[in-house]
N, C-alpha and C positions, 0 to 999 in steps of 0.2 A: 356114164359112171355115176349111177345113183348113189348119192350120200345116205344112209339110215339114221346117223344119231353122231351132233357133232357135242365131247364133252369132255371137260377137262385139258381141252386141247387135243384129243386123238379126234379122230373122222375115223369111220365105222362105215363102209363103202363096199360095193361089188363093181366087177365090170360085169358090162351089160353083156360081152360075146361069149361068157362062162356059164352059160347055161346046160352044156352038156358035162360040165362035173358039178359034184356031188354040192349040196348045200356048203358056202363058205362065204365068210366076211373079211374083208380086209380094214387094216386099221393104219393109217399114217397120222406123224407128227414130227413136223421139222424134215430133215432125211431120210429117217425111219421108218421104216414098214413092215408089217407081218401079213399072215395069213391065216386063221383059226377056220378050220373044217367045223361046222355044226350037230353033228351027232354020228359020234360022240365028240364032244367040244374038245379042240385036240390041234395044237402049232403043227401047220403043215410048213410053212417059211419064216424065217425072221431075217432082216437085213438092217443092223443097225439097233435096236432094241435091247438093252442089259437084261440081264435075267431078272432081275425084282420087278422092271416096268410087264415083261413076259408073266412074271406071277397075277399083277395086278391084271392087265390087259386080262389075262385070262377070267380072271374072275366076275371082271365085268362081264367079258359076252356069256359067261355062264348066265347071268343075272338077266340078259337081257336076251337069250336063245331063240324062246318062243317069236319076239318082234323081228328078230334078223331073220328067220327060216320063212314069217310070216310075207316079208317086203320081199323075199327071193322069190317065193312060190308064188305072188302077185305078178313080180318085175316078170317071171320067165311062162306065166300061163300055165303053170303046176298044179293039177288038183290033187288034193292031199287024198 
């Protein structure tokens, strides 16, 4: 379960056996968890996360896209 970026208190995470779907980062903090698909940046899950943290959440992995797609396509031996 590689961590990419821990900040603000969320964790920015993949599992490692998700290599056969599409580019995505998971984000937990406290209970809560989501799932933001990579391109196009887009909530596939949320359990636990209010809608404003959802705004926010999202905005970051837009911010940070390029480094999350880049540490998948590393973790899973994807050439771009």
């Amino acid at each position: 379960m590689p961590t990419i970026l821990r900040e603000r208190g969320f964790r920015f995470f993949f599992f490692s056996l998700e290599g056969d779907e599409p580019p995505h980062v998971h984000v937990e903090k406290g209970d809560a968890c989501a799932k933001f698909w990579l391109n196009p940046v887009e909530l596939a899950q949320n359990h636990g996360f209010r809608g404003h943290e959802l705004s926010r959440l999202r905005r970051m992995v837009l911010a940070r896209r390029a480094t999350f797609e880049e540490a998948w396509h590393e973790h899973f031996g994807v050439e771009d």
